[in-house]
N, C-alpha and C positions, 0 to 999 in steps of 0.2 A: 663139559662146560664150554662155552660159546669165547671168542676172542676177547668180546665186550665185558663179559664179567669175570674174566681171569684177571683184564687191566684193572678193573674197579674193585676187586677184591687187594691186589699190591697194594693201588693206590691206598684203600682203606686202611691196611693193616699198616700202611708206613705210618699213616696220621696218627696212627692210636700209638706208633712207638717215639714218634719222635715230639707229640706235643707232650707238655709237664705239665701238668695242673698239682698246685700245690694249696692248702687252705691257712693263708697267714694271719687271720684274725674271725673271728666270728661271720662276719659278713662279705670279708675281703678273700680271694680268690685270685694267687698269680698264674699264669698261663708262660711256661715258657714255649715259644716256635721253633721250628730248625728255621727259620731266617736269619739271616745276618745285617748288620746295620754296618755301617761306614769303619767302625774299629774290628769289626768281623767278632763282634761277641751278638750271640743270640737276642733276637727282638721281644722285649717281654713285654707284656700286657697285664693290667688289673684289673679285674673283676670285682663289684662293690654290688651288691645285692640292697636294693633300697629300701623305702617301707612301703610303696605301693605295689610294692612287688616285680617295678623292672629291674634294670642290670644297667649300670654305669661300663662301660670300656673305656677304658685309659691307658696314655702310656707311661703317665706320672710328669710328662716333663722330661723326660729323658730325649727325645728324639731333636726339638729345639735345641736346647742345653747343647747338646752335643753338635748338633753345625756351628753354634755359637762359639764351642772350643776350637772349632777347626776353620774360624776365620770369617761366616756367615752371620752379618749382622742384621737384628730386626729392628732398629731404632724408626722414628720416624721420620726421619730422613731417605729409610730403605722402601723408596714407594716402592720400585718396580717386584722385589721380594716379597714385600707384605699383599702386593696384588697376587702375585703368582701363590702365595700362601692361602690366600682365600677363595681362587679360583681351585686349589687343589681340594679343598675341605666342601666347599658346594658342590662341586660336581660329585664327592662320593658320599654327601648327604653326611659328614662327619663335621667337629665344630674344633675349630682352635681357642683357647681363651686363656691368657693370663700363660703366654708360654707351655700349654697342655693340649695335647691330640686327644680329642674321647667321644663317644656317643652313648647314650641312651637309649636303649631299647627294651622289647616286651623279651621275656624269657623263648618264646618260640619262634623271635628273631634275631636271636644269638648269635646260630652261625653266620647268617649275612651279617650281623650288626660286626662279626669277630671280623670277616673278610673283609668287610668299605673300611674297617681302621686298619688293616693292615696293609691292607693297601695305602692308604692315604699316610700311613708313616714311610712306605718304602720309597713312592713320591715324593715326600720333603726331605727323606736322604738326600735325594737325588739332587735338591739344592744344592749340594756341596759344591757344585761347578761354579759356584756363583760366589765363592770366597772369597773374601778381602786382602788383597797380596800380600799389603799394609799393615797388616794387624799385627803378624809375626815381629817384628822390632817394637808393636809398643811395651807391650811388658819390661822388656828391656829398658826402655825410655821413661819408663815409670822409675822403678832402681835404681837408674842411675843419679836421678833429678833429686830421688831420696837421697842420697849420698852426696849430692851436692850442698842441697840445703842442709844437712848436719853435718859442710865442711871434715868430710869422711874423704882421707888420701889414699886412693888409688889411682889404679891402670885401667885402660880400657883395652880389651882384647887382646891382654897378654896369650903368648904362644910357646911353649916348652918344647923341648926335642926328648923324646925318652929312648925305646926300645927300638932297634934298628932305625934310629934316625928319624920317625913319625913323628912327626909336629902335632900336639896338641892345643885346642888352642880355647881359651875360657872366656867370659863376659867381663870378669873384674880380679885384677888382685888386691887384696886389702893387706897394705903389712900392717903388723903390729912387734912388740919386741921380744916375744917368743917365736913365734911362726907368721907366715904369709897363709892368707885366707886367698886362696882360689875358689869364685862364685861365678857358677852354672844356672842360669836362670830357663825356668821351664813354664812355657804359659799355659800347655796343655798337659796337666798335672796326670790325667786318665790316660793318656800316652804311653804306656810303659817303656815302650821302644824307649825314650827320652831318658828314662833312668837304667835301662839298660848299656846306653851306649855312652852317658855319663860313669859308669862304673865300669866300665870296659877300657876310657881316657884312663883313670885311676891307676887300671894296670899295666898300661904304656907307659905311665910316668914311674911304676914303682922303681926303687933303688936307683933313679935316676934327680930326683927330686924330694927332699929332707925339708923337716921341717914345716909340714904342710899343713895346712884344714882344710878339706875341702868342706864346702857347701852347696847344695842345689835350694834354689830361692822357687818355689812354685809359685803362681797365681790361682790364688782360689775367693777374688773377688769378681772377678769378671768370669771367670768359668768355674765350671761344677769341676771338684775335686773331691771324690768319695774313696781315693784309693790309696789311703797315707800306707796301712798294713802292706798293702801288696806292692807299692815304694820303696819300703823299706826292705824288705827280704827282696826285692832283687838286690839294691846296695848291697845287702850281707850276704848275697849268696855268690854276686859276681865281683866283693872287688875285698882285699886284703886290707883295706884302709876304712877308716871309717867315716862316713859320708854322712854327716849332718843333713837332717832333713826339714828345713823352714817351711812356713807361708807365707805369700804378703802381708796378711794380716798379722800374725808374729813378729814382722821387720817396723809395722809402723806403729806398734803398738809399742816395741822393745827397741829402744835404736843401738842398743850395744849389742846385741847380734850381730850386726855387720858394720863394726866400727874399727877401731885402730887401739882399742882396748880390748886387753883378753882376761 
């Protein structure tokens, strides 16, 4: 066997181990890649078999979504983004619409139809350079303005000394006449890192700090937040205390959540 088809034989055999093809509804067809996206979790694709007999590719929205959590806005005010958005999706003949990467194609142009999207989502990754510095404190600024208007007494970025002297330091304390409510706000809820290192604080403060609640307040109006299960067991797996787990939409929906009543 020749050099040439030693390489194209690896090459093949990796594609056939590391693509997933999995069939999640009658018609629907998930494809996972060994690519990785901006969170370093696998690039997935949907396959929607139509009635004329082509094939939809998608990425459901996930690819947007997720610059969007990390600071990447598309409002209309974001010409120069939504230009470069559009320049990315023509030139690889793929379509953006309604916050969705996808194309249409005949079944015997699959594989390119599979390649121009996956390119054209590894591409709008690559927007991330282009994030909003600013975004990061508004969540915060949201929270707080809540708590203002329901005259809610608190601290603003109280700071605690626990385990050899390491300062931890939170977004809000709420007392109340049982315990003080320490609140951790998270804007990028799919972040794990975020609620890891929230329950990591937990254990610098333990037996240092009585009498406590923590909470972490997510954002899950302005970013995709699909990952409450796997939130929660890191809280339980990494911290002796237990760590209430909110949304925004739970704090403005409930305002004794995060109130000075317990």
């Amino acid at each position: 066997m020749n050099n040439s088809n030693t390489l194209k034989n690896i090459y093949f055999d990796w594609l056939l181990k590391e693509y997933k093809f999995n069939d999640l509804e009658k018609n629907i067809v998930e494809i996972r890649t060994p690519f990785l996206d901006n969170d370093f979790d696998h690039i997935i694709l949907y396959a929607e078999f139509l009635s004329d007999g082509r094939v939809t590719l998608t990425d459901d929205g996930w690819t947007i979504n997720n610059l969007k959590s990390h600071g990447v806005s598309f409002s209309n005010r974001s010409t120069y983004k939504n230009n470069l958005l559009n320049t990315i999706v023509n030139n690889l003949g793929t379509r953006a619409e309604n916050g969705e990467l996808f194309i249409t194609t005949s079944l015997e142009k699959f594989p390119l139809a599979k390649q121009r999207l996956l390119q054209t989502i590894m591409q709008v990754n690559d927007m991330i350079v282009l994030r909003d510095t600013t975004i990061k404190n508004v969540f915060h600024d949201e929270i707080e303005n809540t708590l203002v208007q329901r005259e809610v007494l608190f601290t603003r970025r109280p700071s605690y000394s626990g385990k050899e002297g390491i300062t931890v330091q939170f977004d809000f304390a709420i007392p109340t006449i049982k315990k003080e409510r320490l609140v951790r706000t998270i804007s990028n809820g799919n972040d794990l890192n975020r609620a890891k290192l929230l329950a990591m604080d937990t254990r610098i403060l333990q037996n240092h700090k009585d009498n406590v609640e923590y909470i972490a307040v997510v954002d899950d109006i302005h970013h995709r937040f699909d990952k409450v299960a796997e939130t929660q067991a890191v809280f339980n797996e990494n911290s002796k205390d237990k760590i209430i787990l909110l949304s925004h939409k739970d704090i403005l929906e409930n305002s004794l959540l995060l109130s000075n009543v317990i």
